[in-house]
DRENDO-1510 file (C-alpha; in Angstrom, 1 decimal, always signed):
<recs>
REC; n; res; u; v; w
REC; 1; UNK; +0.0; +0.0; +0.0 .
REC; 2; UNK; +1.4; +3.4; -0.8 .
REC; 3; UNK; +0.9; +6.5; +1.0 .
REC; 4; UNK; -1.8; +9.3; +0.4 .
REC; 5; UNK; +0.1; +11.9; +1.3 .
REC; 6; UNK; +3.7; +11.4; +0.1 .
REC; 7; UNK; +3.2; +7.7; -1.7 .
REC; 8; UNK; +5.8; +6.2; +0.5 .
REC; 9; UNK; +5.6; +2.7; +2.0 .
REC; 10; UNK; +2.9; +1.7; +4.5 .
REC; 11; UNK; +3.7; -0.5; +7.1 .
REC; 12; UNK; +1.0; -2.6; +9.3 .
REC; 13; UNK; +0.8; -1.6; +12.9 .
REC; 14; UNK; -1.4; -2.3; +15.7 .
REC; 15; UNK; -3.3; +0.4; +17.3 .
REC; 16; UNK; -5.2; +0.8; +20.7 .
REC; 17; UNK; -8.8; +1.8; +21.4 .
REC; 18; UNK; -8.5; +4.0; +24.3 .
REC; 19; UNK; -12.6; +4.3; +24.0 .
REC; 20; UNK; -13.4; +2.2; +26.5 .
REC; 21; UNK; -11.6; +2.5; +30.0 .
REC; 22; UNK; -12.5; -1.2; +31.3 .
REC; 23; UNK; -10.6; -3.2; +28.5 .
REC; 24; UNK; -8.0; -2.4; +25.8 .
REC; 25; UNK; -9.0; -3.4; +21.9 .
REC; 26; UNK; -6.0; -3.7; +19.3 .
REC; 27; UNK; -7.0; -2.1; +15.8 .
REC; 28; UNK; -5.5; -3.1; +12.7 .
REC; 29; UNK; -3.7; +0.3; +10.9 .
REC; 30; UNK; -1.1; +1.2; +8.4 .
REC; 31; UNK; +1.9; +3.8; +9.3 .
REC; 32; UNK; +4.1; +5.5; +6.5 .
REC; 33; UNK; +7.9; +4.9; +7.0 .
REC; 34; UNK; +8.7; +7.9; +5.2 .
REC; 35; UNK; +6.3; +11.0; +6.5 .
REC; 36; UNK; +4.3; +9.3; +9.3 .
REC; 37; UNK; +1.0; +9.5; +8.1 .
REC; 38; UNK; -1.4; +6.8; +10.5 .
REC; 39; UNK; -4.2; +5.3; +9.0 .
REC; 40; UNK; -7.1; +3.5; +10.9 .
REC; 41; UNK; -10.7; +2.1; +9.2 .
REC; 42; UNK; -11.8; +5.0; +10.7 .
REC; 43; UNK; -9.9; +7.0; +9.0 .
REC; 44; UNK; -10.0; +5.2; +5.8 .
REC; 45; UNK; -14.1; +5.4; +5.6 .
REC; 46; UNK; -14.2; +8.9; +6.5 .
REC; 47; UNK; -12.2; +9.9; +3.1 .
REC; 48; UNK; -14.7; +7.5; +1.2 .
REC; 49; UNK; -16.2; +10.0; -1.1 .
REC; 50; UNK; -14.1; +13.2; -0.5 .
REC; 51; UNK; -12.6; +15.0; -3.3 .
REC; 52; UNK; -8.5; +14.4; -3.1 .
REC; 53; UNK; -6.3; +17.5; -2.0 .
REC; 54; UNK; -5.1; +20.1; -4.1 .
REC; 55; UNK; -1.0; +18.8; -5.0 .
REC; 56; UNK; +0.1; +22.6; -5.4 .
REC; 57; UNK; -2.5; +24.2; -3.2 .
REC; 58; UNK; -3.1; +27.1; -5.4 .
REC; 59; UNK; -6.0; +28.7; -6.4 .
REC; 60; UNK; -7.4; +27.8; -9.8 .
REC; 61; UNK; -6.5; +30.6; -12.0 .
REC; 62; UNK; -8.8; +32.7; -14.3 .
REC; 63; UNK; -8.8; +32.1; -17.8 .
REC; 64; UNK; -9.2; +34.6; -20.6 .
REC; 65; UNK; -12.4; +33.3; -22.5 .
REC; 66; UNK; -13.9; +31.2; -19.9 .
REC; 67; UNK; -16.9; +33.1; -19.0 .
REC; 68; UNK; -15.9; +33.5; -15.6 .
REC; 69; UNK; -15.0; +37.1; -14.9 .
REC; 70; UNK; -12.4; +38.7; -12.0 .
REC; 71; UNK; -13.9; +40.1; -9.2 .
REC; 72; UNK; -13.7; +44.1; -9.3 .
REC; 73; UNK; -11.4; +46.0; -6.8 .
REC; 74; UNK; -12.5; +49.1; -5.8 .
REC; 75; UNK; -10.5; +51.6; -4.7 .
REC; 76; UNK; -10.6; +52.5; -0.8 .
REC; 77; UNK; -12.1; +56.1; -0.5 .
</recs>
């Protein structure tokens, strides 16, 4: 499995469930070796169905032709 976030190695770890005080469960998870990045089934069906980041987190420019128009700066008074 390669990471989201960097697409480095995952590894399989265990993970506790510190929900319940009384007893302990061990979750299955995946760790990347190279930024750290923990994932848990929780985690994984949470990002079922959301749009992937941005890679250069920019803006998406205006382009000439498209329709969409610049918003208008006013000057201050």
């Amino acid at each position: 499995m390669n990471c989201p976030r960097c697409q480095g190695l995952m590894a399989t770890i265990r993970l506790e469930d510190a929900g319940n005080m009384t007893s302990c469960q061990l979750l299955p998870g995946w760790q990347c070796l190279l930024c750290g990045e923990v994932i848990d089934p929780g985690i994984a069906a949470n990002r079922v169905g959301h749009h992937e980041p941005w890679r250069d987190r920019t803006r998406p420019r205006y382009l000439a032709g498209s329709g969409a128009s610049k918003p208008k700066r006013t000057k201050p008074r």
